[in-house]
Backbone as JSON, one array per atom type, in Angstrom:
{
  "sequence": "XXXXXXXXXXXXXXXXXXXXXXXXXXXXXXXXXXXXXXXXXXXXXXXXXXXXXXXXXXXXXXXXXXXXXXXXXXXXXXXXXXXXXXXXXXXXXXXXXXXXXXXXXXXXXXXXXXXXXXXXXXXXXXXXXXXXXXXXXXXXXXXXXXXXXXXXXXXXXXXXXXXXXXXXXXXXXXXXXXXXXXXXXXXXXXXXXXXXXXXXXXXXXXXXXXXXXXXXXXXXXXXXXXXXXXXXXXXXXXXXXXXXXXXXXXXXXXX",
  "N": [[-119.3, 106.14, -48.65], [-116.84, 108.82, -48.14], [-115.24, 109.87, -46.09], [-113.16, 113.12, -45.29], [-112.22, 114.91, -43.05], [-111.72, 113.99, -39.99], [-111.77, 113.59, -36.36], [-110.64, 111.7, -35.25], [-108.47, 109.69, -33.8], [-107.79, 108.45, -31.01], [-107.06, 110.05, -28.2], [-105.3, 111.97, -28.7], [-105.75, 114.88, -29.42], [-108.3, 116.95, -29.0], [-110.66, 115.38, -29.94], [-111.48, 111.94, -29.82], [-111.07, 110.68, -27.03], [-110.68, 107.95, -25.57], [-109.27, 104.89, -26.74], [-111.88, 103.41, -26.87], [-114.14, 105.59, -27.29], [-113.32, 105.52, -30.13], [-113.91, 103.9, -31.48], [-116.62, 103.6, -30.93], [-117.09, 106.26, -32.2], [-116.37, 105.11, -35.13], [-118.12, 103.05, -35.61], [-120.66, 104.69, -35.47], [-120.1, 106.13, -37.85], [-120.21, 104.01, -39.93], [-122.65, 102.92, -40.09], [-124.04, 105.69, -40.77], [-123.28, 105.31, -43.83], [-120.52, 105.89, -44.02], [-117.19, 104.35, -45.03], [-114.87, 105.15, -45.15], [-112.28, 106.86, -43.58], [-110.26, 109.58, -43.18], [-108.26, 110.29, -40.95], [-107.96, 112.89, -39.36], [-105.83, 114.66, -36.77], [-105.13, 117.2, -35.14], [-103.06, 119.88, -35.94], [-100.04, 121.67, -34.55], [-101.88, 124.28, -33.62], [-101.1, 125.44, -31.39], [-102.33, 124.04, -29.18], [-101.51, 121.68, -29.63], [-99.85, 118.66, -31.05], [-99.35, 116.93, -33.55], [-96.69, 115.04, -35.05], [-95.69, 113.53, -38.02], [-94.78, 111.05, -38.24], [-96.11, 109.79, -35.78], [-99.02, 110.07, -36.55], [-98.99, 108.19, -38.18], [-98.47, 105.3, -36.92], [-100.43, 105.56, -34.78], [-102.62, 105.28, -36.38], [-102.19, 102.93, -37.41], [-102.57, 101.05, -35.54], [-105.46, 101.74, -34.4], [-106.73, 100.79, -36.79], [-106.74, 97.87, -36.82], [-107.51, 97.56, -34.42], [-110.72, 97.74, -34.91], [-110.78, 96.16, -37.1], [-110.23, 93.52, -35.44], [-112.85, 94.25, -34.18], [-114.71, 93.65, -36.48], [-115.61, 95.99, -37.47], [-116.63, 98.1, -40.25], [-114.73, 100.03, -41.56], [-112.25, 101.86, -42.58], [-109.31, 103.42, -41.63], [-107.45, 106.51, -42.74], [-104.17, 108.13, -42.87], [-103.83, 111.75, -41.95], [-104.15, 114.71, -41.69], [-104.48, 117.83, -39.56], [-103.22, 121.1, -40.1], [-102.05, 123.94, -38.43], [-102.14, 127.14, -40.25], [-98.88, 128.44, -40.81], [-95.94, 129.85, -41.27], [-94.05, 128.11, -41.39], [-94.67, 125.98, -43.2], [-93.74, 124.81, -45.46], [-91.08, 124.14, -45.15], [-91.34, 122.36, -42.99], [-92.94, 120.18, -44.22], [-91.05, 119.44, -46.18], [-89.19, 118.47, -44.35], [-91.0, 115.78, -43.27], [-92.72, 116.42, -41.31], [-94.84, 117.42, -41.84], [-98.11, 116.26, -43.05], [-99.43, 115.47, -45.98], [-102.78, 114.79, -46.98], [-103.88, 111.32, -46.75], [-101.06, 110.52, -46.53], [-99.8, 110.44, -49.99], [-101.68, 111.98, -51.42], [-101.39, 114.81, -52.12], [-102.53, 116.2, -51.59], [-103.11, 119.15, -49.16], [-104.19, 120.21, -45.9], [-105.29, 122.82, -44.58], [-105.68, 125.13, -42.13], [-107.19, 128.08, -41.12], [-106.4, 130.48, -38.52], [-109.66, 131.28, -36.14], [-110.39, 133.66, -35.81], [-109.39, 134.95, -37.9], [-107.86, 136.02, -41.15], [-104.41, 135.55, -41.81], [-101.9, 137.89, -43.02], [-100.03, 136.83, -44.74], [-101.2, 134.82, -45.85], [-102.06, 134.83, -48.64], [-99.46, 134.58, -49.88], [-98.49, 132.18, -49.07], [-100.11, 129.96, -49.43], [-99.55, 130.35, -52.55], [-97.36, 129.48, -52.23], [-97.37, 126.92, -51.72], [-98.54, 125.71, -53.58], [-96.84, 126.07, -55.95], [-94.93, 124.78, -54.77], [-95.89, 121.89, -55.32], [-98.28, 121.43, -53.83], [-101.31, 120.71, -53.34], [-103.21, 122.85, -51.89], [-105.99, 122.89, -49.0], [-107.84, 124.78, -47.72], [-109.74, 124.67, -44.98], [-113.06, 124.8, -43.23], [-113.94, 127.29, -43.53], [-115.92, 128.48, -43.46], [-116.55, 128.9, -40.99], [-114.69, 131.31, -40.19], [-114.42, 133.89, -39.0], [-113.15, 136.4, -40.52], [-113.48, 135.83, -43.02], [-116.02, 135.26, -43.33], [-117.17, 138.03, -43.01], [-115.95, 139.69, -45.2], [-116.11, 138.16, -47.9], [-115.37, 137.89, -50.61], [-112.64, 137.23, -49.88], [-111.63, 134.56, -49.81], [-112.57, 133.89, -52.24], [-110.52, 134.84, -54.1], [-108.47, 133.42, -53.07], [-109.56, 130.77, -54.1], [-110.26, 131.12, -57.03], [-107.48, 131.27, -57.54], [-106.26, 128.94, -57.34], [-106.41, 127.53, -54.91], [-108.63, 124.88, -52.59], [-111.47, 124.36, -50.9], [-113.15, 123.05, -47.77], [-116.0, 122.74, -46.4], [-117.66, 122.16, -43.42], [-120.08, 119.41, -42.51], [-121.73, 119.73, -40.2], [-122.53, 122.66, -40.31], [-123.21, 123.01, -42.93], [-126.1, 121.89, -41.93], [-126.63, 123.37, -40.71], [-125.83, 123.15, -37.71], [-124.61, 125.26, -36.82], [-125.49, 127.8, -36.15], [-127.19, 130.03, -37.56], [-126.41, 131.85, -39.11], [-123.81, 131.42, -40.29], [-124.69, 128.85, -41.28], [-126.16, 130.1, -43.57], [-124.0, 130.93, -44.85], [-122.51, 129.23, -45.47], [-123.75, 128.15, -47.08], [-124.02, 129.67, -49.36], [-121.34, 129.64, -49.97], [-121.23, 127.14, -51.28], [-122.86, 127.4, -53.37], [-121.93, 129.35, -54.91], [-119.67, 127.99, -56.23], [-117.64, 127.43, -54.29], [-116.6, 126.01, -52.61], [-115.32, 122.57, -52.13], [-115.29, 120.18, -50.7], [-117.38, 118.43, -48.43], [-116.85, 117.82, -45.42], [-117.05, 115.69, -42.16], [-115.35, 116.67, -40.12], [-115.93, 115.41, -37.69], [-115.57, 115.06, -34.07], [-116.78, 113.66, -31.87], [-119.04, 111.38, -30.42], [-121.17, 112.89, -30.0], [-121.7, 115.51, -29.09], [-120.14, 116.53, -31.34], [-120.51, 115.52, -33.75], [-120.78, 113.25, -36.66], [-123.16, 113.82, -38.84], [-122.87, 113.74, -41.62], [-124.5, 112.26, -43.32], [-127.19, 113.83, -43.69], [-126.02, 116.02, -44.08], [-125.67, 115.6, -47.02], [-128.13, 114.78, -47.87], [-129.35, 117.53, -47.54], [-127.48, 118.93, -49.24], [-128.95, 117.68, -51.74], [-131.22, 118.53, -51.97], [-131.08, 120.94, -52.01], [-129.43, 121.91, -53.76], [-129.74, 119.49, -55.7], [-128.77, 116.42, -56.98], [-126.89, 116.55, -58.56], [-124.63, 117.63, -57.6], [-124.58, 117.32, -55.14], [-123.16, 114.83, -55.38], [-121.26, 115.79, -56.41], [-119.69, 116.24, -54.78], [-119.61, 113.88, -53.42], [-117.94, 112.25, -55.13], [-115.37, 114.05, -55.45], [-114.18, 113.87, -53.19], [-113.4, 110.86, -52.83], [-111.98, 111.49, -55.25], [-109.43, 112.8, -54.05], [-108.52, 111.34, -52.11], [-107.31, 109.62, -54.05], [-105.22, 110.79, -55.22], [-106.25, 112.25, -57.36], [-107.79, 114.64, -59.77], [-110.05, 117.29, -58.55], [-113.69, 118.33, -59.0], [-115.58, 120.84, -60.04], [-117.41, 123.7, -60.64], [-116.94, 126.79, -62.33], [-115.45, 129.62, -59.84], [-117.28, 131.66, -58.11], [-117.4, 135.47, -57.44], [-119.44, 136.35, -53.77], [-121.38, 138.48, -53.04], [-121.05, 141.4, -51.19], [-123.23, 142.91, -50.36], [-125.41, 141.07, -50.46], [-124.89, 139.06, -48.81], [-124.89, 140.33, -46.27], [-127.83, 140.88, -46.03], [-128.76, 142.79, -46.91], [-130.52, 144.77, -49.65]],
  "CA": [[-118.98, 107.55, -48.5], [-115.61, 109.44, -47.4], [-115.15, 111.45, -44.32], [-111.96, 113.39, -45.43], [-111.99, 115.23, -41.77], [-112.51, 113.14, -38.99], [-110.87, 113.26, -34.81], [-111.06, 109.72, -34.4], [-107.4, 109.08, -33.36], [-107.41, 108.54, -29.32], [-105.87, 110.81, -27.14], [-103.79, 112.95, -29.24], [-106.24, 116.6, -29.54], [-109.44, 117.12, -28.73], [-111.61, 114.12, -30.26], [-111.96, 110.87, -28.88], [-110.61, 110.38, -25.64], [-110.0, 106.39, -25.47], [-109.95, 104.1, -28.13], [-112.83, 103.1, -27.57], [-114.48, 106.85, -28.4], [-112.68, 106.04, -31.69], [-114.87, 102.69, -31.75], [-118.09, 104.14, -30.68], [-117.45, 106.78, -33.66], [-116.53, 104.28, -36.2], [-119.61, 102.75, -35.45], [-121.67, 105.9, -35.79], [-119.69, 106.77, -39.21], [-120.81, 102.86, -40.91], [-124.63, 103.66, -39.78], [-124.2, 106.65, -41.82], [-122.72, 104.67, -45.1], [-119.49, 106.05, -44.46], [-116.47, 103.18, -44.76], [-113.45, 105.54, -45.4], [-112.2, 108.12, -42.56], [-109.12, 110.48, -43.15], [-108.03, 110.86, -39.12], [-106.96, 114.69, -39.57], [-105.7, 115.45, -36.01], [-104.82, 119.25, -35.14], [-101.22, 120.25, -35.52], [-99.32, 123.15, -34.34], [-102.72, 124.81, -33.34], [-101.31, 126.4, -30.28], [-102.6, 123.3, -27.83], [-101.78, 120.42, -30.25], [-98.93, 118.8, -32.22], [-99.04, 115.25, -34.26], [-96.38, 114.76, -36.47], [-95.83, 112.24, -39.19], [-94.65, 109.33, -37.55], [-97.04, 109.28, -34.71], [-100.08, 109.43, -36.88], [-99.24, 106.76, -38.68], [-98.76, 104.74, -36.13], [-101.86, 105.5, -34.51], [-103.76, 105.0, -37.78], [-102.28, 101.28, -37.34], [-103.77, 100.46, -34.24], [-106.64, 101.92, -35.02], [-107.43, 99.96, -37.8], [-106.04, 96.65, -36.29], [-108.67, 97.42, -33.47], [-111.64, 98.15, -36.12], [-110.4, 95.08, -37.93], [-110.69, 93.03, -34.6], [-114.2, 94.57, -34.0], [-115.49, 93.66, -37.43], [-116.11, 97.37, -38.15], [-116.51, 97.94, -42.17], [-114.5, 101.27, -41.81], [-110.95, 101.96, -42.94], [-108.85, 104.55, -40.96], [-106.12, 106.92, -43.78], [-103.58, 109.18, -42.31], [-104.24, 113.01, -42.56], [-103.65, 115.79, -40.26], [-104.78, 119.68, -39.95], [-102.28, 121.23, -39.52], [-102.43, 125.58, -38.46], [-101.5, 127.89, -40.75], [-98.02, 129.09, -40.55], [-94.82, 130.24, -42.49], [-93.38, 127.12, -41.69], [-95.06, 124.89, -43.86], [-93.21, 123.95, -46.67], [-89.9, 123.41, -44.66], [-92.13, 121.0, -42.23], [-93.21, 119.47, -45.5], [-89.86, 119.19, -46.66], [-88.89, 117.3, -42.98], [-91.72, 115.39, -43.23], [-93.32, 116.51, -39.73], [-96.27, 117.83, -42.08], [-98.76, 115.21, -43.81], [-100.69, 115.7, -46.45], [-103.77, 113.18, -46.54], [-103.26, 109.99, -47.28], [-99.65, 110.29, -47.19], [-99.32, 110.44, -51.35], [-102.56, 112.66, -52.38], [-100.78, 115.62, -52.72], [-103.72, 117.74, -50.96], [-102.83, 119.32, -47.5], [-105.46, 120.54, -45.14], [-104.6, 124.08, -44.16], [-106.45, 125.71, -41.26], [-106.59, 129.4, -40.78], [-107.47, 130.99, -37.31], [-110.87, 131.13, -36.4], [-111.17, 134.97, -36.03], [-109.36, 136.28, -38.86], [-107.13, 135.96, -42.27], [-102.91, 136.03, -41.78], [-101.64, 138.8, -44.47], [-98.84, 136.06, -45.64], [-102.15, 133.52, -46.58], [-102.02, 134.55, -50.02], [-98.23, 134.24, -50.04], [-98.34, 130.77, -48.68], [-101.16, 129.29, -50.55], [-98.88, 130.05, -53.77], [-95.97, 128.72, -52.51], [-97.95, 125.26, -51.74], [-98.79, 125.0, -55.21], [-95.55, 125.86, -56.73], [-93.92, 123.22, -54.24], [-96.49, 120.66, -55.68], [-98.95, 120.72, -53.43], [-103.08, 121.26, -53.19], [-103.66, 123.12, -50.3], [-107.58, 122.23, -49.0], [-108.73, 125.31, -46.15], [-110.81, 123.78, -43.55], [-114.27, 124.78, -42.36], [-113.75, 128.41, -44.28], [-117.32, 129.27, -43.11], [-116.86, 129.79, -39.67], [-113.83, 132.22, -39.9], [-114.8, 135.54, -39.31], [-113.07, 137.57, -41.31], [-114.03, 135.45, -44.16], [-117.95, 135.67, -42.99], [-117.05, 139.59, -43.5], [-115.07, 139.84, -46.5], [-115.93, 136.7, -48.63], [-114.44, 138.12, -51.74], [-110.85, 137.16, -49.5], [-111.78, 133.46, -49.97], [-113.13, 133.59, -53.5], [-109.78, 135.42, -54.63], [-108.16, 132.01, -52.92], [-110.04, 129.96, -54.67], [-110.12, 131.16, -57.73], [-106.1, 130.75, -57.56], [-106.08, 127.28, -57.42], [-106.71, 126.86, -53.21], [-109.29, 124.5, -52.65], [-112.07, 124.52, -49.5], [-113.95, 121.92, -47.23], [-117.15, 122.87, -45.43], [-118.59, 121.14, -42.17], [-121.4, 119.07, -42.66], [-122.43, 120.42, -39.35], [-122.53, 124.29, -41.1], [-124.58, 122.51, -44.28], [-127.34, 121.82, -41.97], [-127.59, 124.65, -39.15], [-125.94, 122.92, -36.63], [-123.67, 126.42, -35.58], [-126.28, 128.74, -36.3], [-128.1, 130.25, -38.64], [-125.2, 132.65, -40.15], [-122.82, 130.52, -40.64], [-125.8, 127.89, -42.25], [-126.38, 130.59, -44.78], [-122.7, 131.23, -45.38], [-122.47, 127.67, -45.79], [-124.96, 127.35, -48.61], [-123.68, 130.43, -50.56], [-119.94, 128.91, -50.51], [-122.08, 126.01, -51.99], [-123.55, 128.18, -54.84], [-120.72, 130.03, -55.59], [-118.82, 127.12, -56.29], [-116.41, 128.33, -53.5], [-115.77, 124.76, -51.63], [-114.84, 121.68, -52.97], [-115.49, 118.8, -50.24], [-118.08, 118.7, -47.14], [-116.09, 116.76, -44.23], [-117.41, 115.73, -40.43], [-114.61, 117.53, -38.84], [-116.55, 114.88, -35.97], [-114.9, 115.01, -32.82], [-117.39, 112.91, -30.93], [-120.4, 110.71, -30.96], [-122.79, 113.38, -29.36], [-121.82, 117.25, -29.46], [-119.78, 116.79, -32.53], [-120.99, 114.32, -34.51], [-120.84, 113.26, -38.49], [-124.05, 114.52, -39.58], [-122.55, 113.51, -43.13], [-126.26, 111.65, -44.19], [-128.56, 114.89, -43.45], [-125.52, 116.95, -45.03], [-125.63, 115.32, -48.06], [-129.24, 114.97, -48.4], [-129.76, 118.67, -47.6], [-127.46, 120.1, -50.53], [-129.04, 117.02, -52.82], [-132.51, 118.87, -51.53], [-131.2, 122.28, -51.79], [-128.96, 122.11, -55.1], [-129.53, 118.67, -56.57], [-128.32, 115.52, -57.25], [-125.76, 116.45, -59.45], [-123.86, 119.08, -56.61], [-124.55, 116.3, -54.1], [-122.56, 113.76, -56.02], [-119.82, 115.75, -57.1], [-118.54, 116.0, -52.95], [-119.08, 112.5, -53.25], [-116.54, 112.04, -55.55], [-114.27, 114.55, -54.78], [-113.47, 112.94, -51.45], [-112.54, 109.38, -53.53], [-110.48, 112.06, -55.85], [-108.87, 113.59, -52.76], [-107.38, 109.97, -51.33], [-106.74, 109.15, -55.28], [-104.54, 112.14, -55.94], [-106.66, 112.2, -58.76], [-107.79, 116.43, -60.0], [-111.05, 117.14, -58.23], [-114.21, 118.53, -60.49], [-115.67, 121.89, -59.79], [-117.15, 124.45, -61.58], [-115.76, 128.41, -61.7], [-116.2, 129.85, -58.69], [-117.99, 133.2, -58.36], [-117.64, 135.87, -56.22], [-119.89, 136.08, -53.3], [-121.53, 139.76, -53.08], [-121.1, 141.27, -49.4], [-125.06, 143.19, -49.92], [-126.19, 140.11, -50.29], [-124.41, 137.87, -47.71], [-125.5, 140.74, -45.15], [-129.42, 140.75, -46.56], [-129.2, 144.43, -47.7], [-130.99, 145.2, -50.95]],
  "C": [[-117.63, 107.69, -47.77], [-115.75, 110.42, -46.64], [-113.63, 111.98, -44.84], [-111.45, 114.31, -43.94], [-112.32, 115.03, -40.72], [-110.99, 113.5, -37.23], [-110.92, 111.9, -34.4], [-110.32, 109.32, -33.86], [-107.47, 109.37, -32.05], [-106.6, 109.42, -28.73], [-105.04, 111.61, -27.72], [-104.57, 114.62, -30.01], [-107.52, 116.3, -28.78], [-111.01, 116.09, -29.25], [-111.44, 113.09, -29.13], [-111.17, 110.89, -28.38], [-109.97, 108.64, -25.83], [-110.53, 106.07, -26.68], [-111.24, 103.63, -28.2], [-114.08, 104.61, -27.74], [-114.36, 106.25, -29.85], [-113.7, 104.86, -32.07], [-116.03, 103.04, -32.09], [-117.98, 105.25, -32.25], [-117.2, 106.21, -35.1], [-117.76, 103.57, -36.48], [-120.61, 103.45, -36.17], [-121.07, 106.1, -37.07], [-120.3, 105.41, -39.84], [-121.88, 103.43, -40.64], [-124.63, 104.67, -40.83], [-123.69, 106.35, -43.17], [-121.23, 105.2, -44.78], [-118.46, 104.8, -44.18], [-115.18, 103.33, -45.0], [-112.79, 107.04, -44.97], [-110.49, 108.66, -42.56], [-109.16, 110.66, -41.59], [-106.87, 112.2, -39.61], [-106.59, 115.26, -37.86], [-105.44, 116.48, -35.86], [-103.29, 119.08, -34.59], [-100.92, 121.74, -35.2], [-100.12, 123.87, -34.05], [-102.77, 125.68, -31.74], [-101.58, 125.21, -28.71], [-101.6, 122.12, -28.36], [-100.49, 120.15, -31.15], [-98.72, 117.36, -32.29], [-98.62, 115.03, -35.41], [-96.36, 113.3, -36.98], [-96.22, 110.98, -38.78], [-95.98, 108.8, -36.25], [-98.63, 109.09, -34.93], [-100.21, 108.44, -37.55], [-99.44, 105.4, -37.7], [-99.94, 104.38, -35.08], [-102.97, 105.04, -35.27], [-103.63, 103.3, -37.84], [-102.88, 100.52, -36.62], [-104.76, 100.63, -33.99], [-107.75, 101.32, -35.83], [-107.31, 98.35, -37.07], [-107.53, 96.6, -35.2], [-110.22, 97.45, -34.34], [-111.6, 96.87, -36.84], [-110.91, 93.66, -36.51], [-112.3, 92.85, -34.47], [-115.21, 94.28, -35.26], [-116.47, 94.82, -37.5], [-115.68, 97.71, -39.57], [-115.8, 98.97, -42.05], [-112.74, 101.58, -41.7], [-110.48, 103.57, -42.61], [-107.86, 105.07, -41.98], [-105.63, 107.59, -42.58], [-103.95, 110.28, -42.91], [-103.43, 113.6, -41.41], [-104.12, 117.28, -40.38], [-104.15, 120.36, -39.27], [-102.8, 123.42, -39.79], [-101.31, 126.45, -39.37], [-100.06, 128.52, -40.56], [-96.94, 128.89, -41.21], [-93.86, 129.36, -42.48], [-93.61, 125.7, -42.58], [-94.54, 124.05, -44.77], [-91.83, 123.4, -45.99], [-90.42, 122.48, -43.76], [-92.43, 119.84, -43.21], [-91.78, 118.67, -46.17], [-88.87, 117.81, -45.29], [-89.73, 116.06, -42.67], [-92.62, 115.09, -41.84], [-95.03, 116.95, -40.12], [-97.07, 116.59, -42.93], [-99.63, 115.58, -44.75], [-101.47, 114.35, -46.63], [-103.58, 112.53, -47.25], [-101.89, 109.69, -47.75], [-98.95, 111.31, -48.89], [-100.36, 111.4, -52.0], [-102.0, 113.84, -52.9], [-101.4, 116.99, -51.9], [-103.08, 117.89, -49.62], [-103.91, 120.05, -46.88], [-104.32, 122.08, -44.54], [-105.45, 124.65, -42.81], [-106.17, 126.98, -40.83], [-107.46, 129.8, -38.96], [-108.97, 131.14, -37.17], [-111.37, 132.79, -36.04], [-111.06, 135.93, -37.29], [-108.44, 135.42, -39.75], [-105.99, 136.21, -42.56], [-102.37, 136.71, -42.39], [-100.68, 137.78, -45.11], [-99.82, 134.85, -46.25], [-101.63, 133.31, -48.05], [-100.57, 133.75, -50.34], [-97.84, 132.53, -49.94], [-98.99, 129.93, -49.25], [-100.68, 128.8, -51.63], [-97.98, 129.31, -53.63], [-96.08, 127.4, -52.19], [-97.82, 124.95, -52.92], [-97.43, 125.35, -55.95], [-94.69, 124.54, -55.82], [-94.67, 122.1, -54.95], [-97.97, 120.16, -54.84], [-100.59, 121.32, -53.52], [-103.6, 121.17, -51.74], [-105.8, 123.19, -50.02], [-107.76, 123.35, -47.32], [-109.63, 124.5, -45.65], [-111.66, 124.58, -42.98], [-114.05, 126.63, -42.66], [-114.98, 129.14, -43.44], [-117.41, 129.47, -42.13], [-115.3, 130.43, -38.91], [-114.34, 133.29, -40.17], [-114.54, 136.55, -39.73], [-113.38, 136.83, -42.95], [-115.57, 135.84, -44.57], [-118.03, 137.22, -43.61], [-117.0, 140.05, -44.37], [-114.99, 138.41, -47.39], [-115.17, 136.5, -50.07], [-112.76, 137.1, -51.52], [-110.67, 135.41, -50.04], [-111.96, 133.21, -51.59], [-111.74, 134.04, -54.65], [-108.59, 133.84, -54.48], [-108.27, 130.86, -53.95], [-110.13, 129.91, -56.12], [-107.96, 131.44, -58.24], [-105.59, 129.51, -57.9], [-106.23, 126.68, -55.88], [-108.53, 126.37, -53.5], [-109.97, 124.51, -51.1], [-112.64, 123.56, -49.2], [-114.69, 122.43, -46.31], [-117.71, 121.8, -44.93], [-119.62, 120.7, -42.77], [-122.31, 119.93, -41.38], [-122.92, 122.05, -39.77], [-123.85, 124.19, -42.12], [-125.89, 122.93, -43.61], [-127.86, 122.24, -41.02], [-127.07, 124.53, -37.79], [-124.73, 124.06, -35.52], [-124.15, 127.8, -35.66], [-126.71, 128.78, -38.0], [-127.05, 131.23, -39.79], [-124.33, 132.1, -40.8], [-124.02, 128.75, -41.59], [-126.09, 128.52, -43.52], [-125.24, 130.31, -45.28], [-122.41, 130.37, -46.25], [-122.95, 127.97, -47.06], [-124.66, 128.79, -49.53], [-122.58, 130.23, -50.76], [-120.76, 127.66, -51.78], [-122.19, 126.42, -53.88], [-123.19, 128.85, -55.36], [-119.54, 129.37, -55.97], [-117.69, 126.99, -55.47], [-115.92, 127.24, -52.62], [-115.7, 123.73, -52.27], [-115.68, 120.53, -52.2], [-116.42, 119.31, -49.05], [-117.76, 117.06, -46.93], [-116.63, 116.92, -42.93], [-117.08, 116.25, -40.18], [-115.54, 116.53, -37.25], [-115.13, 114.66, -35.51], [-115.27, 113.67, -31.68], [-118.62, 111.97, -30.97], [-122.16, 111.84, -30.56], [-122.8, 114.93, -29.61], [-121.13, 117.71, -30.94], [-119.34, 115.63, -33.61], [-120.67, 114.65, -36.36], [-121.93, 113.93, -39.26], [-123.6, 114.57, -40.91], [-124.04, 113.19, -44.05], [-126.61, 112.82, -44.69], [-127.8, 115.91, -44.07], [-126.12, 116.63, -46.27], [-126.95, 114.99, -49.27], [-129.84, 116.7, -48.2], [-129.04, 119.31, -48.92], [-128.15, 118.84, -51.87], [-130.52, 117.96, -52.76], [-132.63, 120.43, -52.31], [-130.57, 122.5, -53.47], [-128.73, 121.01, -55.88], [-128.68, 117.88, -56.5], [-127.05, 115.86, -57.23], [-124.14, 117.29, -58.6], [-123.33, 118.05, -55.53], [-123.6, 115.19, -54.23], [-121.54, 114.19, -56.41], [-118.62, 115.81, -55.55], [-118.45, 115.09, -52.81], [-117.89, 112.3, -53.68], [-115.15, 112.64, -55.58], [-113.34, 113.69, -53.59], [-112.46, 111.75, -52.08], [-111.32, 110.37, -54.51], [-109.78, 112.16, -55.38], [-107.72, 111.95, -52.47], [-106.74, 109.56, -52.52], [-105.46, 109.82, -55.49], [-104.76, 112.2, -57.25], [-107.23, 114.38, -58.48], [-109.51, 116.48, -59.39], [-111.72, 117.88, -59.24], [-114.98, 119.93, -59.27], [-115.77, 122.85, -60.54], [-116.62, 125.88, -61.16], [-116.22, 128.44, -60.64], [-116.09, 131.63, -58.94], [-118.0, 133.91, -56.88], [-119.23, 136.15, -54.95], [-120.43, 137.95, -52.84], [-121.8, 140.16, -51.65], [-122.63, 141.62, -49.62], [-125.88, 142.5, -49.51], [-126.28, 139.66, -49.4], [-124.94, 138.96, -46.4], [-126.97, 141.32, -44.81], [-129.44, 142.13, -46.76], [-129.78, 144.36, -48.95], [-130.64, 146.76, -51.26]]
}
């Protein structure tokens, strides 16, 4: 299995603390089958800023240590980087990463209370530069939660989404657990990523994801986030059917 959003890189945001954090959660990610971890640190987010060069470099010693430790689990470069109107000229400097270097996908991250009015604007002008922009953890932004149409108008653009495993299976409530599972069923996300931070409050929970939507919507749903992920590091086209809007009556249990 692929983790395409993982904090594993030491010391440089809010994940693991010392390398060996990054140990202890490599650890915990094999146990769970996984053996291939995108390190997406947080860029430009206001606390946080890891450009190019310094995650690679980290991603070396990383592995080198992992490699030492006879841990089965292979560290990529990534990064999540915060929304803003500088993206494509960062891109163009190469201070921005998209994962794995060469995939083509970039991890986008919008605030966590609300929806920038230049999103749409920016979204397009990813994909006309070349690239496949991938929102991050969609389901617990609150003006999305509100207005889910805003996401589904995204998406049906050509922007692609990645929901928490932690979200899948309840672990940030119960609203955001539904939300979750009607992005799911509206075809409205593409990949479910750790986003782990830690070995204990913000853990992989990738397994119990992946057996809850095989539980909840089948095999065949369950298996296509599998392979997405391997598309994702490929820069191969991920698979996905339409996606449908998401009706507010519903999402707020009115009849």
């Amino acid at each position: 299995m692929i983790d395409i959003h993982c904090h594993i890189l030491p010391q440089v945001d809010d994940g693991a603390k010392t390398i060996e954090d990054s140990i202890a959660m490599a650890k915990e990610a094999s146990i769970q089958g996984i053996d291939t971890i995108i390190a997406t640190p947080h860029h430009l987010n206001g606390a946080y800023e890891n450009v190019t060069l310094d995650i690679m470099e980290n991603v070396r010693i990383l592995n080198e240590r992992l490699l030492e430790q006879e841990i089965a689990v292979t560290i990529l470069p990534g990064q999540e980087t915060r929304i803003n109107g500088e993206m494509i000229d960062d891109l163009e400097r190469g201070d921005v990463l998209p994962l794995n270097v060469t995939s083509g996908y970039l991890f986008v991250e919008l605030p966590s209370n609300h929806v920038p009015r230049y999103t749409k604007q920016l979204l397009f002008d990813l994909q006309m530069y070349g690239v496949k922009p991938v929102i991050v953890h969609p389901e617990r932004n609150k003006e999305i939660m509100e207005h889910p149409n805003i996401l589904y108008e995204f998406v049906k653009n050509g922007t692609l989404t990645q929901v928490t495993a932690a979200s899948v299976i309840g672990k940030f409530g119960k609203k955001i657990h539904k939300f979750t599972h009607q992005l799911v069923e509206a075809n409205l996300t593409h990949f479910v990523a750790s986003d782990a931070h830690n070995t204990t409050t913000r853990g992989f929970c990738m397994l119990e994801a992946s057996e809850e939507i095989k539980s909840v919507f089948g095999m065949v749903k369950a298996n296509e986030f599998i392979e997405n992920a391997q598309y994702l590091i490929d820069g191969a086209t991920v698979i996905g059917d339409v996606p449908q809007p998401i009706k507010k009556k519903k999402f707020l249990g009115i009849i």
